[in-house]
MDAnalysis code that builds the backbone (N, CA, C; Angstrom):
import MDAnalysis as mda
import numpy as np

u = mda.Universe.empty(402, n_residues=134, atom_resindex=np.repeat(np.arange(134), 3), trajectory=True)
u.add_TopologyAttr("name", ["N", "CA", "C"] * 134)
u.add_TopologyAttr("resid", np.arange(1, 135))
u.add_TopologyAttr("resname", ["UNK", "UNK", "UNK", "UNK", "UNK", "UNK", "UNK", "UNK", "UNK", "UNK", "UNK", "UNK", "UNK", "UNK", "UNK", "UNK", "UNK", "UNK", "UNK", "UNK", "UNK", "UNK", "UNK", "UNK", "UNK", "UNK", "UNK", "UNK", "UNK", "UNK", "UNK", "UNK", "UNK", "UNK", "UNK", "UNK", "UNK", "UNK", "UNK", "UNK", "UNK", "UNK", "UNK", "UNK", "UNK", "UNK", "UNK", "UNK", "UNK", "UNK", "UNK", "UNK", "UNK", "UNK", "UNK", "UNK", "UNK", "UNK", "UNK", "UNK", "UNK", "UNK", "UNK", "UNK", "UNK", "UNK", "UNK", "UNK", "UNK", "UNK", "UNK", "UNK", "UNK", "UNK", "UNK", "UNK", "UNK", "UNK", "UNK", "UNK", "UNK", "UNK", "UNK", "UNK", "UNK", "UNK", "UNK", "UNK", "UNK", "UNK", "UNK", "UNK", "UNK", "UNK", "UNK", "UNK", "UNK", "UNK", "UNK", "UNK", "UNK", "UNK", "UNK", "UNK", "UNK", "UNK", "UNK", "UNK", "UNK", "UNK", "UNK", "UNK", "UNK", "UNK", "UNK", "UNK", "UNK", "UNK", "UNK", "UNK", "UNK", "UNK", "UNK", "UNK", "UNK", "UNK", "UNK", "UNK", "UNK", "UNK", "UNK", "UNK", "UNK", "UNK"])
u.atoms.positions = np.array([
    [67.779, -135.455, -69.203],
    [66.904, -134.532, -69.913],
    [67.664, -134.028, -71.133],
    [66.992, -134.048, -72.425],
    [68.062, -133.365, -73.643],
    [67.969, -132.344, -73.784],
    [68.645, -131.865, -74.587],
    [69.537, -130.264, -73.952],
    [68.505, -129.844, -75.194],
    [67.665, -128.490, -74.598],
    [66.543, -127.539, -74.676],
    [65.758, -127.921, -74.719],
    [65.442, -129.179, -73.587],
    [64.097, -129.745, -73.895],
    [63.463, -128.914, -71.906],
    [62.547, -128.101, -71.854],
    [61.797, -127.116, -70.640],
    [61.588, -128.744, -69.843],
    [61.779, -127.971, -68.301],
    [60.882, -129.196, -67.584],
    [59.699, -128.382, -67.065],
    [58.813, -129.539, -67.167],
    [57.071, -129.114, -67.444],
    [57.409, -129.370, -65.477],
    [56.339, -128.147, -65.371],
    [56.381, -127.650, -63.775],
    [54.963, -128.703, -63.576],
    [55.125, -129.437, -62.366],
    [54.270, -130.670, -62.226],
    [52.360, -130.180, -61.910],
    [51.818, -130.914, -62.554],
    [50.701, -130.360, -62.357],
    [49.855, -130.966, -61.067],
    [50.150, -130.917, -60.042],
    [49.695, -131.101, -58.545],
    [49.336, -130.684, -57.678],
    [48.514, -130.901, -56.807],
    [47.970, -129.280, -55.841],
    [48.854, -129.747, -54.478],
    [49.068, -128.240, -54.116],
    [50.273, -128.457, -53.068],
    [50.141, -128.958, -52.040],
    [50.784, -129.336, -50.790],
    [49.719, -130.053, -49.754],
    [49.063, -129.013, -48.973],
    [49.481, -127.683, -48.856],
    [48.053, -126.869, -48.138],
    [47.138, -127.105, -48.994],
    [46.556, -127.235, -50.056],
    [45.638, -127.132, -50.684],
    [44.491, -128.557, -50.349],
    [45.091, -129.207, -49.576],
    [44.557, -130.612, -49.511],
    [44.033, -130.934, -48.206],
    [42.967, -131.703, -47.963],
    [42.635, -132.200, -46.754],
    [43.634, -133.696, -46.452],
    [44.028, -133.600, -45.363],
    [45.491, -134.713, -45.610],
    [44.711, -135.363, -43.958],
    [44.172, -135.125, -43.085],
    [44.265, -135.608, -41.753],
    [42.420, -135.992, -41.503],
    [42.498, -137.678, -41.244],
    [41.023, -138.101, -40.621],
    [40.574, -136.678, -40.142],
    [40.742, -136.031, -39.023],
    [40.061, -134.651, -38.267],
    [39.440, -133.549, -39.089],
    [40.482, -133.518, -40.210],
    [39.885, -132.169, -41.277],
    [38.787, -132.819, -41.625],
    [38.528, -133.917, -42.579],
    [37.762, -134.929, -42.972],
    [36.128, -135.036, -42.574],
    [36.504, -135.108, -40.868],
    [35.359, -135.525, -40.128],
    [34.669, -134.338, -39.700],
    [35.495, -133.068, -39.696],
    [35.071, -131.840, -39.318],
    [33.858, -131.244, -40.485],
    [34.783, -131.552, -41.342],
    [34.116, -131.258, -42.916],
    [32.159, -131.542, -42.983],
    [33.039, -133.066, -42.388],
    [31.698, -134.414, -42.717],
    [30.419, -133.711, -42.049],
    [30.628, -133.321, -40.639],
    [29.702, -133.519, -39.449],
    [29.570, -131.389, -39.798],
    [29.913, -130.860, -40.122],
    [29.694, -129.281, -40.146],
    [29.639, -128.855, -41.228],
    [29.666, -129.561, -42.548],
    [29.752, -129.150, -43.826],
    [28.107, -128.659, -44.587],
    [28.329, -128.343, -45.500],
    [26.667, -127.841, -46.348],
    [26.993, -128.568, -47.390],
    [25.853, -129.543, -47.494],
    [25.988, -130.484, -48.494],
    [25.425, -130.145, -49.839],
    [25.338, -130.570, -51.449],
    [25.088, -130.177, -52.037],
    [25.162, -131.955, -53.313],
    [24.443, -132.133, -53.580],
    [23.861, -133.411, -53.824],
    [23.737, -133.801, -55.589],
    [24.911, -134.753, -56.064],
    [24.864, -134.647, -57.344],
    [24.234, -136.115, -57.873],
    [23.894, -136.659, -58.744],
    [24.133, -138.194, -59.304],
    [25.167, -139.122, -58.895],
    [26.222, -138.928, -58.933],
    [27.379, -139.579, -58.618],
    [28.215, -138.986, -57.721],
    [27.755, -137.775, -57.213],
    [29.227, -137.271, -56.349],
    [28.220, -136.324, -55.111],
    [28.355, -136.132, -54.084],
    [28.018, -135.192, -52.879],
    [29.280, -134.657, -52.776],
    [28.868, -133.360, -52.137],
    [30.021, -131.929, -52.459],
    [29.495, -131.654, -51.005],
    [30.840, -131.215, -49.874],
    [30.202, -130.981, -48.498],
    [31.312, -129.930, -48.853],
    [30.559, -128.128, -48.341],
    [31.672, -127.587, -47.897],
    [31.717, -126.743, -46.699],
    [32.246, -126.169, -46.208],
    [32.381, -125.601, -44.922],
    [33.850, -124.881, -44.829],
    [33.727, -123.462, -44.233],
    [34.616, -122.897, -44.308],
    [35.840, -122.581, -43.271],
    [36.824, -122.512, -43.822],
    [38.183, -123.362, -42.714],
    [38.780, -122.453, -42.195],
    [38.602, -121.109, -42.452],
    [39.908, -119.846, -41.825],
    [40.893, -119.654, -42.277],
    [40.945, -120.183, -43.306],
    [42.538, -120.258, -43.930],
    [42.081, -119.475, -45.111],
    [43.125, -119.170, -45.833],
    [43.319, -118.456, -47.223],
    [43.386, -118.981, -47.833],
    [42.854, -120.044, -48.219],
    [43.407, -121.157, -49.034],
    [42.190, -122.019, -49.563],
    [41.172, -122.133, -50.371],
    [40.240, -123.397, -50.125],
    [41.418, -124.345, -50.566],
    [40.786, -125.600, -49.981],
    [41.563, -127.248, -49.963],
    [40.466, -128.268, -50.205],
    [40.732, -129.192, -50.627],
    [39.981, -130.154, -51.240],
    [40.141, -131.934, -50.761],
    [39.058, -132.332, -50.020],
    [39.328, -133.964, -49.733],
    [38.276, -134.525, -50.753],
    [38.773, -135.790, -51.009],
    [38.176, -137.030, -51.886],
    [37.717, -138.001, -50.707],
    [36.778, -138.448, -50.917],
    [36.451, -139.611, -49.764],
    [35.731, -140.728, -51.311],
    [36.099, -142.082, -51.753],
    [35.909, -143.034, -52.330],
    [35.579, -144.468, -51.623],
    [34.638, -144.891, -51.231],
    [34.769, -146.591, -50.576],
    [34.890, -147.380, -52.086],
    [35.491, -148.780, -50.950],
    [35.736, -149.733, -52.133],
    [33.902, -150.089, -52.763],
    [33.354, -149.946, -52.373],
    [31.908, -149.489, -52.953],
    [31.449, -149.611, -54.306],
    [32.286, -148.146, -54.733],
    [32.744, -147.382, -55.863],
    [33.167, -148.573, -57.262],
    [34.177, -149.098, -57.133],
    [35.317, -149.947, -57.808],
    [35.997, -150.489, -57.066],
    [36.824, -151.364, -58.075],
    [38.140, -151.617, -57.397],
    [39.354, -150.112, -57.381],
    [40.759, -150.361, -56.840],
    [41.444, -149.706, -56.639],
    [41.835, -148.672, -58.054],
    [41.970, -149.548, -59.238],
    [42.015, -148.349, -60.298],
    [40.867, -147.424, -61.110],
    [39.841, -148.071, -60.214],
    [38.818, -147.160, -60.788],
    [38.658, -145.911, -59.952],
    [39.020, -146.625, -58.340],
    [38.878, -145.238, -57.985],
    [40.024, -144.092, -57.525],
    [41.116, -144.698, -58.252],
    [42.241, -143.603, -58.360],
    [41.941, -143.073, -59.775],
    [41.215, -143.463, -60.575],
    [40.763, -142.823, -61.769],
    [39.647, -141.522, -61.707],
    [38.939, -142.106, -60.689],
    [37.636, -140.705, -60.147],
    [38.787, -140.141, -59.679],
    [39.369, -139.877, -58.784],
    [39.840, -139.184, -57.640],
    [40.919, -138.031, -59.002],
    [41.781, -138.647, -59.812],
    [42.253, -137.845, -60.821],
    [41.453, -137.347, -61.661],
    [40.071, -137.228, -62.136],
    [39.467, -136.556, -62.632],
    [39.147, -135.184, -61.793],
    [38.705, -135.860, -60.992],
    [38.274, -134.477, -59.459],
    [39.323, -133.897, -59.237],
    [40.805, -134.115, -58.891],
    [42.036, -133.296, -58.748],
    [41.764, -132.194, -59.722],
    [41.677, -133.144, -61.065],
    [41.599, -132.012, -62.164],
    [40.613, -130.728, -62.396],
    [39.305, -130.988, -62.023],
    [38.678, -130.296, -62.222],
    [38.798, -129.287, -60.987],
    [39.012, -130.006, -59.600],
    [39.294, -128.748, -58.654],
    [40.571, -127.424, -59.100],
    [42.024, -128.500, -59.736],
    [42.665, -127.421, -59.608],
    [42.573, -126.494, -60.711],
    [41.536, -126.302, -61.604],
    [41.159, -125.556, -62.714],
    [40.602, -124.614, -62.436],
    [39.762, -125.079, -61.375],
    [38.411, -123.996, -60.816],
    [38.804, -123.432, -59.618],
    [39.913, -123.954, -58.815],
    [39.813, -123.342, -57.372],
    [40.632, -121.936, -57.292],
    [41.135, -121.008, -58.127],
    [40.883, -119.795, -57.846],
    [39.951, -118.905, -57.983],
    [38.893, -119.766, -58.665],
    [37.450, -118.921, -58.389],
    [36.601, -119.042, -57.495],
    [37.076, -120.554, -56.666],
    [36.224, -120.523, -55.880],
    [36.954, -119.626, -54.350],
    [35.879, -119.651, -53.194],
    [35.814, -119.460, -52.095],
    [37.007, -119.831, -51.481],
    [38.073, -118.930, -51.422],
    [39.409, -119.214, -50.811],
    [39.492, -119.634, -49.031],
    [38.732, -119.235, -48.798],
    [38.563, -119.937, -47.278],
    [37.406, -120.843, -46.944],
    [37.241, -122.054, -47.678],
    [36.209, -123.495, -47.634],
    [37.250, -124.365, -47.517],
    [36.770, -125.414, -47.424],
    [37.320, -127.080, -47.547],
    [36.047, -127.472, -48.847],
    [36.950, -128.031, -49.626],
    [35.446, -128.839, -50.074],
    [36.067, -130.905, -50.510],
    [34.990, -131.529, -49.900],
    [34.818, -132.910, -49.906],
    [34.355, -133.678, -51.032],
    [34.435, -133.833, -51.556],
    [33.716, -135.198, -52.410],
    [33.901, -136.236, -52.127],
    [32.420, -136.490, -52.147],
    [32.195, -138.178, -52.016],
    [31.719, -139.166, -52.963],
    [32.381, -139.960, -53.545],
    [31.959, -140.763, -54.745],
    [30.808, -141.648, -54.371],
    [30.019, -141.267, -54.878],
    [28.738, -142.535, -55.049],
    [29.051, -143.754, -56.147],
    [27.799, -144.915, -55.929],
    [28.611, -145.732, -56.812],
    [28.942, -145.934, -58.070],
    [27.643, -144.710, -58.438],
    [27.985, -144.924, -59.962],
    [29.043, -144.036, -60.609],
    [30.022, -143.421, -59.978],
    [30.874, -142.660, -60.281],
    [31.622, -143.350, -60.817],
    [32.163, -144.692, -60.492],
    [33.338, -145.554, -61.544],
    [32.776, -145.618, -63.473],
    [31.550, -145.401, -62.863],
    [30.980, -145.966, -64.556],
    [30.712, -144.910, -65.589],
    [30.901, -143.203, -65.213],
    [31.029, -142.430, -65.797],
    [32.348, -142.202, -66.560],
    [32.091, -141.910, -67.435],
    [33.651, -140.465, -67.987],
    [34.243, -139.624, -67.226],
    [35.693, -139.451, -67.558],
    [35.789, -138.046, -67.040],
    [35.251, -137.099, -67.399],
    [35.060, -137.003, -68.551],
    [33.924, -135.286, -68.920],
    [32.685, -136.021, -68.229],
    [31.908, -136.699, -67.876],
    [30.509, -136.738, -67.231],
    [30.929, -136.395, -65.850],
    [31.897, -136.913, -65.329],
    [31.896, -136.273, -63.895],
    [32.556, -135.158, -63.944],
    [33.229, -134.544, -64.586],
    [33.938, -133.367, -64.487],
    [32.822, -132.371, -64.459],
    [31.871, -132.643, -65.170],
    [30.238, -131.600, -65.910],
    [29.679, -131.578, -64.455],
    [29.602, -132.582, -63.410],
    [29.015, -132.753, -62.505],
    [29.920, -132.171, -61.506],
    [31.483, -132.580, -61.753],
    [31.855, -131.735, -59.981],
    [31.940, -130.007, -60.328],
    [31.691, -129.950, -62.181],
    [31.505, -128.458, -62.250],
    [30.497, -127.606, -61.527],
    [29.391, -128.508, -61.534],
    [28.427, -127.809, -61.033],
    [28.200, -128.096, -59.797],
    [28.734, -128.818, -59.500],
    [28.339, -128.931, -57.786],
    [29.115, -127.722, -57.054],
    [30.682, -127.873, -57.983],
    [31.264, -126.592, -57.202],
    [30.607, -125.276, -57.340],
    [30.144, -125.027, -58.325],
    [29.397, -123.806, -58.358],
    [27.970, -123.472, -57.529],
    [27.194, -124.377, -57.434],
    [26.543, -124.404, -56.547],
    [26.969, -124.056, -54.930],
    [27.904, -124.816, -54.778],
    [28.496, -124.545, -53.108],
    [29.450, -123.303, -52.738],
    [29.771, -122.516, -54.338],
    [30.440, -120.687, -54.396],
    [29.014, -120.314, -54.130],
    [27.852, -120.702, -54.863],
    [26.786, -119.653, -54.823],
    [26.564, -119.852, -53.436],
    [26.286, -120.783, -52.485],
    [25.776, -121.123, -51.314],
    [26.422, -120.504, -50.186],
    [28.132, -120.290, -50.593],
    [28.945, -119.972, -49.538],
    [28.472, -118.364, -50.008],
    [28.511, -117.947, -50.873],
    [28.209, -116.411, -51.344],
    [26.922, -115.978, -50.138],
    [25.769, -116.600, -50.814],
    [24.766, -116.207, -50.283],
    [24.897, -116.162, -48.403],
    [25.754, -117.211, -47.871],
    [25.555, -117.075, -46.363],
    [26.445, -115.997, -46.041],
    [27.470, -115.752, -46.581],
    [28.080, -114.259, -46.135],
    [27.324, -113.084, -46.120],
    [26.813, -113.111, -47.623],
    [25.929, -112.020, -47.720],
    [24.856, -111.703, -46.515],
    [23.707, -112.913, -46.318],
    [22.890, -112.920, -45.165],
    [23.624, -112.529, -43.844],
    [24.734, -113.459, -43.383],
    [25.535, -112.891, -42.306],
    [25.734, -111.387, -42.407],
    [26.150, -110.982, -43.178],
    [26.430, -109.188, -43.201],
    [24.988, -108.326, -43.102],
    [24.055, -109.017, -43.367],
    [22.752, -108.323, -43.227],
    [22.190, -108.968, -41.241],
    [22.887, -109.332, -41.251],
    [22.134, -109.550, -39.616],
    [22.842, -108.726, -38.780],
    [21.910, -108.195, -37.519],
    [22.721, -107.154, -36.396],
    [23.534, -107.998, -35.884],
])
């Protein structure tokens, strides 16, 4: 490294932040509130933790292998921009549909913008209702 050159602190989400295990995954899958885009479904469901965390689910479907490590780094990005606004105790999933290889990153970024916001308003609203029931 040359001398006064800063090292750039890595831009990565940590592994709590991540769904890392088939079980989180499937828990997500089968108990989640789905929320339905063009190219991407957004499942979320809330985990107990302090933390929301984020899984990618891609089939070879999608692309081949660099297309869909190309979605999957767009979505990193846009989660770790937005996820201190969102709902600190969710999981949230994305699932690439097929036409997700054939977008931009700004077209899907516009899309996992709003899906995430949709699934803050959704998680909002069921707390709220929960606090209104005896």
């Amino acid at each position: 490294m040359p001398v006064g050159a800063k090292r750039l602190r890595p831009q990565t989400l940590p592994k709590a932040a991540r769904l890392r295990r088939r079980s989180e995954f499937l828990q997500v899958q089968r108990g989640g509130r789905r929320v339905r885009g063009a190219n991407l479904i957004l499942l979320t469901q809330e985990n107990g933790r302090s933390l929301a965390r984020l899984g990618i689910t891609i089939s070879r479907k999608v692309g081949g292998a660099v297309l869909r490590t190309q979605v999957k780094r767009h979505l990193r990005v846009v989660f770790r921009h937005l996820r201190h606004g969102l709902p600190s105790d969710s999981d949230f999933l994305f699932i690439a549909r097929e036409g997700a290889a054939q977008r931009s990153g700004a077209e899907l970024a516009t899309e996992a913008t709003a899906l995430l916001a949709e699934a803050s308003r959704l998680n909002t609203h069921d707390l709220a209702d929960r606090g209104r029931r005896p």
